[in-house]
VOGU-3710 file (C-alpha; in Angstrom, 3 decimals, decimal comma):
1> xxxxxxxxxx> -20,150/1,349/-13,654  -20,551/5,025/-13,509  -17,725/6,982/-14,615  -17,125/8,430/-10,366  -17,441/4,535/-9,239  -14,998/3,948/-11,801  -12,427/6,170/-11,158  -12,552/5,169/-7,543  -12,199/1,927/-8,028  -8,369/2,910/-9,945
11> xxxxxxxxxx> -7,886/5,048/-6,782  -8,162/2,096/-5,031  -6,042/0,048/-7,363  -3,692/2,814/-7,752  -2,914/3,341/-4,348  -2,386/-0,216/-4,029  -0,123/-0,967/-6,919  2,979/0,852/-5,018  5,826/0,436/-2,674  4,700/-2,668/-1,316
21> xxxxxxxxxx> 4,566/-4,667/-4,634  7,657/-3,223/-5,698  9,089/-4,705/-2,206  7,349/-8,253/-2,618  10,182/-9,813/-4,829  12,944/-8,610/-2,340  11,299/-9,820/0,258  10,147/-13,145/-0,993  13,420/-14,436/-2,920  13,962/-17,017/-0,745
31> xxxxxxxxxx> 10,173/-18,002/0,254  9,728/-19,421/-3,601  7,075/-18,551/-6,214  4,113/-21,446/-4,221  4,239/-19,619/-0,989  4,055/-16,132/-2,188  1,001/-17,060/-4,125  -0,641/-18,346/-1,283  0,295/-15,399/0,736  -0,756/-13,485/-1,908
41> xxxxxxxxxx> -4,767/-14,991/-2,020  -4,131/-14,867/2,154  -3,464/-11,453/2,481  -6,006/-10,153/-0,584  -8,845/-12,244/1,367  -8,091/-10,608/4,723  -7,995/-6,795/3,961  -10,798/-7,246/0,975  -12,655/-8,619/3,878  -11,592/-6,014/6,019
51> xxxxxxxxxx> -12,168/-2,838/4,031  -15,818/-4,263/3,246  -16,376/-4,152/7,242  -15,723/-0,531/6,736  -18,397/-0,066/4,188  -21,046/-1,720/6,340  -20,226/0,808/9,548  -20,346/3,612/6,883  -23,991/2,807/6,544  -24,772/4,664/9,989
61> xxxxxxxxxx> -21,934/7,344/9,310  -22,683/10,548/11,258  -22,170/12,135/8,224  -20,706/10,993/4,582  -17,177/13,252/4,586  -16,628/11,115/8,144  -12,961/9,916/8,825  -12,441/7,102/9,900  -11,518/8,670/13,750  -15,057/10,005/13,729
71> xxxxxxxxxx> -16,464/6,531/12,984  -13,535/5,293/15,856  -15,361/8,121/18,078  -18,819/7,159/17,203  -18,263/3,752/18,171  -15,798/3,772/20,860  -15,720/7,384/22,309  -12,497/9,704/22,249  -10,319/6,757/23,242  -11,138/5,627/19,618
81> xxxxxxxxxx> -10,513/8,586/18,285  -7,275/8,706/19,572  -6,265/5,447/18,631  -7,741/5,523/15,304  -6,066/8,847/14,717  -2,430/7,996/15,994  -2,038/4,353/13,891  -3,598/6,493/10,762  -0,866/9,126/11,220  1,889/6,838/11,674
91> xxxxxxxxxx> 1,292/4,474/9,033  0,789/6,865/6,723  3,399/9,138/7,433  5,865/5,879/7,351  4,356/4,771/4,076  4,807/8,084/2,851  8,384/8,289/3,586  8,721/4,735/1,521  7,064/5,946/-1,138  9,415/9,129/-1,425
101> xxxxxxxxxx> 12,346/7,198/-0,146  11,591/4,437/-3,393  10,768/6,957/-6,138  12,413/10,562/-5,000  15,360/8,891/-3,076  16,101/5,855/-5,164  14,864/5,413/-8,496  14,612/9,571/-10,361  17,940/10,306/-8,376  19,921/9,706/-11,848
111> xxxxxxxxxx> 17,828/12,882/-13,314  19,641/14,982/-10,963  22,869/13,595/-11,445  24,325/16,270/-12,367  24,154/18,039/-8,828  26,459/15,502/-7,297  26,182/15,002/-3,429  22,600/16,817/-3,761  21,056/14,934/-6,349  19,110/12,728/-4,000
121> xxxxxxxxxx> 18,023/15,650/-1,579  16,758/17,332/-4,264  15,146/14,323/-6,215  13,214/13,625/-3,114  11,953/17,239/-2,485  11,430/17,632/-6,170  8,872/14,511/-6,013  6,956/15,692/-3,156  6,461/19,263/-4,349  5,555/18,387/-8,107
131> xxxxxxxxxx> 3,017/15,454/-6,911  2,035/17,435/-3,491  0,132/19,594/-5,682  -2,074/17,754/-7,338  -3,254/16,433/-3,608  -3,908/19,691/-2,500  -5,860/20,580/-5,269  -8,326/18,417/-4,494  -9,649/14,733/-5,182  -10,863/15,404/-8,735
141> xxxxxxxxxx> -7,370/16,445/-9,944  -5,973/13,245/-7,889  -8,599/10,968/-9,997  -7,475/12,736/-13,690  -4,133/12,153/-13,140  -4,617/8,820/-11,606  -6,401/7,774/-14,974  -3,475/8,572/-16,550  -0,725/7,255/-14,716  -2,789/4,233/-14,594
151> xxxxxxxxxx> -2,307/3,940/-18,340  1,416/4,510/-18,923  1,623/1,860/-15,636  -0,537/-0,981/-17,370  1,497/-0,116/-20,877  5,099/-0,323/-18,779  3,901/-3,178/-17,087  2,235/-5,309/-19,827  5,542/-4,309/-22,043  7,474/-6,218/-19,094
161> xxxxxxxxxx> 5,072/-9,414/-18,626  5,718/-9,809/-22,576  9,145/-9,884/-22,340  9,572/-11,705/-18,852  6,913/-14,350/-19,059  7,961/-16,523/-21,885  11,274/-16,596/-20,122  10,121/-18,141/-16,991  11,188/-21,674/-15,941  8,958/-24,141/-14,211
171> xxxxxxxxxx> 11,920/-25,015/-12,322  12,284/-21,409/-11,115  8,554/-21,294/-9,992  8,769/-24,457/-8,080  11,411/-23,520/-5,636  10,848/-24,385/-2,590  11,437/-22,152/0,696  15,257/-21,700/2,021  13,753/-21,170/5,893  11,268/-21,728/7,630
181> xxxxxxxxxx> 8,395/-19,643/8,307  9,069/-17,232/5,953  5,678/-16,979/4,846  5,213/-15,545/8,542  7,811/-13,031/8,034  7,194/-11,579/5,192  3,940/-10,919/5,870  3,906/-7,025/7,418  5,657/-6,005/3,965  2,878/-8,118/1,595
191> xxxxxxxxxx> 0,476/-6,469/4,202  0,808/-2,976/2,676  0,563/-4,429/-1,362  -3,235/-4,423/-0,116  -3,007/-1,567/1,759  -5,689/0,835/0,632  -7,918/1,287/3,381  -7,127/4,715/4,088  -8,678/6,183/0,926  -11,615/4,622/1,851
201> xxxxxxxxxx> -13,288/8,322/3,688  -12,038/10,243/0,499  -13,692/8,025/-1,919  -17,015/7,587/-0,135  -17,129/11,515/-0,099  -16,291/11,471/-3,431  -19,183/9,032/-4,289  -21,971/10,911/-1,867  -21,712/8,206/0,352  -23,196/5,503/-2,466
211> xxxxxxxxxx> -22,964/2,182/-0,246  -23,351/0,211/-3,237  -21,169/2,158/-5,689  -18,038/2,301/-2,597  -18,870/-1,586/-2,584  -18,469/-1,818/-5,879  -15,481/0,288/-6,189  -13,308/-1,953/-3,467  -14,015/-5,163/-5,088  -13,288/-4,150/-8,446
221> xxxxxxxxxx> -10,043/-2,050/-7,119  -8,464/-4,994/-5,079  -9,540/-7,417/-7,806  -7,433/-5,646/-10,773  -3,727/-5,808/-7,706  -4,091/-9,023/-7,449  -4,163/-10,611/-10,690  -1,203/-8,165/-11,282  0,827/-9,448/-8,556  0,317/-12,900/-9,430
231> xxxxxxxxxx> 1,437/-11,973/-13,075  4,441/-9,854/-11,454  5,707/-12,491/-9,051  5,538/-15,452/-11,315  7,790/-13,187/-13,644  10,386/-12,498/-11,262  10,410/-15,872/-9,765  10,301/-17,729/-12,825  13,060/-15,487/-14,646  15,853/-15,981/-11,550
241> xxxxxxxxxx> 17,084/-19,105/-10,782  16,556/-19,308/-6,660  20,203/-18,739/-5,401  20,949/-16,271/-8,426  17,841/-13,799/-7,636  18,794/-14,170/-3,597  22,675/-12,943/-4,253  21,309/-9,771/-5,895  19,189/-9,079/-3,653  21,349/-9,496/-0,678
251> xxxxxxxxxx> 24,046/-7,165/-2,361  21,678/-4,437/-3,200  17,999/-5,162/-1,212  16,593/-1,526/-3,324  14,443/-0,726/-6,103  17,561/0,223/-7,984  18,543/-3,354/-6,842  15,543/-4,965/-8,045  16,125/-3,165/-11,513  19,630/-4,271/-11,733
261> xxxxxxxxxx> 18,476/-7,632/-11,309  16,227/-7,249/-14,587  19,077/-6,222/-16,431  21,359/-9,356/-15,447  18,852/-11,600/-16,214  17,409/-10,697/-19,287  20,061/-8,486/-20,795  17,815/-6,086/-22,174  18,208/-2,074/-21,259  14,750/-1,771/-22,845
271> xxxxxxxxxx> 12,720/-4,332/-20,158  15,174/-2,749/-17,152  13,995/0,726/-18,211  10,351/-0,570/-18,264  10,559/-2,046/-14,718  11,943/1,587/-13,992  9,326/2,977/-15,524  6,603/1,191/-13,872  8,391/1,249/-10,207  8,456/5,120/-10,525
281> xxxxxxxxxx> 4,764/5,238/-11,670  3,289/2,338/-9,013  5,230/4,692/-6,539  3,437/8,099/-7,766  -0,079/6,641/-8,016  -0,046/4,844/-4,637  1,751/8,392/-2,896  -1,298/10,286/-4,639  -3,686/8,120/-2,749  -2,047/7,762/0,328
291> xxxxxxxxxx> -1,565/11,678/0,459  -5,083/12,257/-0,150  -5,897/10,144/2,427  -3,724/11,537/4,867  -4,888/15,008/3,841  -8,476/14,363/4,545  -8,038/12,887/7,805  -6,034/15,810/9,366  -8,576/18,321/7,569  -11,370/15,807/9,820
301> xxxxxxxxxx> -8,994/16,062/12,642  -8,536/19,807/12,452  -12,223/20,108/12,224  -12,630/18,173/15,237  -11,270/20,635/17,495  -12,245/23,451/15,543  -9,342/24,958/13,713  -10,226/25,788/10,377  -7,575/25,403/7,823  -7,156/26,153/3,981
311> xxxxxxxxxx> -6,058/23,400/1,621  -2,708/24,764/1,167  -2,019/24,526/4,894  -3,123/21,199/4,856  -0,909/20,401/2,474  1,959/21,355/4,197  0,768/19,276/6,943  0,447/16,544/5,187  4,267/16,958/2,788  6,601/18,372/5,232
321> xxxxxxxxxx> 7,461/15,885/7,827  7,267/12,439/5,446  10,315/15,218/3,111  11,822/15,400/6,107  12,083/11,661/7,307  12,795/10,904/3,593  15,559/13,122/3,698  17,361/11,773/7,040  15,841/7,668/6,828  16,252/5,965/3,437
331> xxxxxxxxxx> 15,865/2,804/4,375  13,220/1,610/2,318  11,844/-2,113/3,588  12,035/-1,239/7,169  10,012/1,805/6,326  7,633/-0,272/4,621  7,524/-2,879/7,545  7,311/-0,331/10,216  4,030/0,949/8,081  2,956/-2,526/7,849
341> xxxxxxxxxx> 2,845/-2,756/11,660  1,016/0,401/12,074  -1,270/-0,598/8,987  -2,378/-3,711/10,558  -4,379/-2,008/13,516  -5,853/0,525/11,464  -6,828/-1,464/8,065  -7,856/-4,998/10,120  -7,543/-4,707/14,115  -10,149/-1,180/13,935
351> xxxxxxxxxx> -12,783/-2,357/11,216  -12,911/-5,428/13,240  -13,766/-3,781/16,402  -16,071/-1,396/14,691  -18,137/-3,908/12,975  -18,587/-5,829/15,675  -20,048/-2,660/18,139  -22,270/-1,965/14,483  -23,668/-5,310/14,938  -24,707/-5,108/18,745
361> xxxxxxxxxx> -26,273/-1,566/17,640  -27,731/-1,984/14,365  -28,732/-5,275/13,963  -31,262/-5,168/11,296  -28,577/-2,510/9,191  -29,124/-3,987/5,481  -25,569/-4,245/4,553  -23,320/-6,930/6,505  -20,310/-8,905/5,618  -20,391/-12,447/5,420
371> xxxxxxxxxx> -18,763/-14,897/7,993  -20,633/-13,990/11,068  -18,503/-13,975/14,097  -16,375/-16,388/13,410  -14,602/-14,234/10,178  -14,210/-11,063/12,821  -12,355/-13,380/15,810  -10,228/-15,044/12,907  -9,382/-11,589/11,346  -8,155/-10,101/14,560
381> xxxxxxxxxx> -6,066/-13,345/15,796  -4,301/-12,767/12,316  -4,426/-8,765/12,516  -2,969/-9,507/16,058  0,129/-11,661/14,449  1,080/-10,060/12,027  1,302/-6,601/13,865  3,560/-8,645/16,264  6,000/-10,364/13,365  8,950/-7,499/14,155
391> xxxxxxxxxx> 8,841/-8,422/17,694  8,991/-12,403/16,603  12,101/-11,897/14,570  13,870/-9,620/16,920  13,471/-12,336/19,825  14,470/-15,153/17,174  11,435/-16,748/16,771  10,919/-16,277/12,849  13,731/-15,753/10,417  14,470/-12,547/8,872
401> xxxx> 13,669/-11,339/5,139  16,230/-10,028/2,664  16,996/-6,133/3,590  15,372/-6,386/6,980
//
């Protein structure tokens, strides 16, 4: 691949490998190591499918540095715009404020110890600033220090698989679900492990609007989450008896939690300190994507209605308010579920909907997902439940996950 398609491709992966994988153990203690695989290959076949639809309506883009509102707009008028524009926002402004919640508000808060009732105000305002930067510079400086972070990531995480995997118990792996429907449940928060989509504009800029090369890029991005949350989950799982892993994580449903956990199962400070180390890095590469994201689409919303704006004011656009719900919500898994929710219109419900007006309009366009019609009505019955799962479990229909 060339070296641009490359580095896009660990943007995608990057942004992936975050919050929600970090989450996926809490929430799936009691669903067993079987049905979080199979929600795994669910999930990872639904928004692969999903972000592709996006690269076949970029093939008629208006222009290449189009957000995905101006595709909304192109295809469904200024009510799309809107729509596409307000679920962006939200989800990434609530996946934001997990990201800075998990890594500024949870897991660096012991390097600022030493300022007592402050350390965690700080921690999370230091994280946004020093990282904020790098966004705001631009999407070359995001890629470097993606490359990088990617590296110490794979090192901490390949340093914990060592350790973890030749402790894992067939037993462990093959227990079976404590309620029902769980699968259902937990699906919002596995929802954002895949959850991507948004850098999707910024990366097609970045690649001059290369249909083949963005192609390219997704598939080889989603592929490389995947076979690392298989290798993550059967770790956890198969380390932690059942009832043992589900008593931590009731206790203390956190990062810091899920760390603590390491510890009391293995008994190692070295393999706790490498979970820490890759939590806090998963959390910094997927905030660097998701911020550069977010930062495009308000510079393409802000060009929309004609306010020009420099990068730095963008960036403050795109930092201050996710600091500022960091600093006043810190719960972490209803964060991520609320983003999950908002997330499912945007990365399934939308390129559904698009790709179907593409079709009617450009039906001899050389590019089109497989599965016909058939694939887009079945990915928007299951866009359509899982965006509903908080309502189910509020009105008692499906059971509730750990820390919910």
């Amino acid at each position: 691949m060339q070296n641009k398609t490359f580095g896009s491709a660990l943007i995608v992966a990057g942004t992936t490998i975050g919050a929600g994988m970090l989450a996926m153990p809490l929430t799936s203690a009691e669903m067993g190591f079987g049905y979080t695989l199979t929600l795994l290959f669910i999930l990872w076949a639904l928004l692969s499918y999903s972000a592709l639809l996006f690269v076949e309506v970029y093939q008629k883009a208006e222009r290449q540095d189009a957000g995905i509102a101006t595709l909304a707009e192109q295809y469904f008028g200024m009510f799309g715009r809107v729509l596409a524009t307000l679920s962006l926002v939200v989800f990434m402004y609530a996946i934001l404020t997990a990201y800075i919640v998990g890594s500024g508000g949870d897991l660096l808060v012991p390097l600022f110890s030493f300022l007592g009732e402050n350390a965690k105000s700080v921690s999370i305002v230091a994280f946004a600033v020093i990282f904020g930067v790098f966004v705001t510079i631009g999407t070359g400086s995001v890629d470097i220090v993606t490359r990088l972070l990617f590296i110490v990531k794979l090192l901490a995480f390949g340093f914990v698989l060592i350790m973890m995997l030749p402790q894992v118990s067939l037993e462990n792996l093959g227990a079976m679900p404590l309620k029902d429907f769980l699968l259902i449940s937990a699906s919002p928060v596995f929802f954002t492990s895949f959850g991507f989509h948004v850098v999707i504009p910024s990366i097609n800029k970045y690649l001059d609007g290369n249909i083949k090369r963005l192609r390219t890029a997704i598939i080889v991005g989603t592929g490389i989450p995947l076979f690392a949350y298989i290798l993550w989950q059967m770790a956890i799982h198969g380390v932690f008896a059942q009832s043992q892993f589900v008593e931590i994580v009731r206790a203390n449903p956190t990062l810091s939690g899920l760390v603590d956990a390491t510890y009391q199962a293995t008994g190692s400070a070295f393999i706790s300190g490498a979970v820490t180390t890759f939590s806090a890095v998963a959390l910094i590469t997927s905030f660097l994507g998701v911020s550069l994201a977010l930062f495009d689409c308000l510079d393409d919303l802000l060009k929309r209605i004609n306010i020009k704006a420099n990068r730095i004011s963008l960036g403050l656009l795109t930092f201050i308010p996710p600091v500022f719900f960091a600093l006043f919500y810190t719960d972490f898994l209803n964060s991520l579920t609320y983003a999950g929710q908002m997330f499912t219109f945007y990365g399934l419900v939308l390129p559904v909907g698009m790709a179907w007006r593409f079709r009617k309009l450009y039906p001899e366009a050389p590019y089109r997902v497989i599965g016909g019609g058939f694939s887009l009505l079945l990915a928007l019955i299951l866009g359509l439940l899982i965006m509903n799962v908080p309502f189910l479990i509020d009105a008692g229909y499906l059971p509730k996950v750990i820390g919910a």
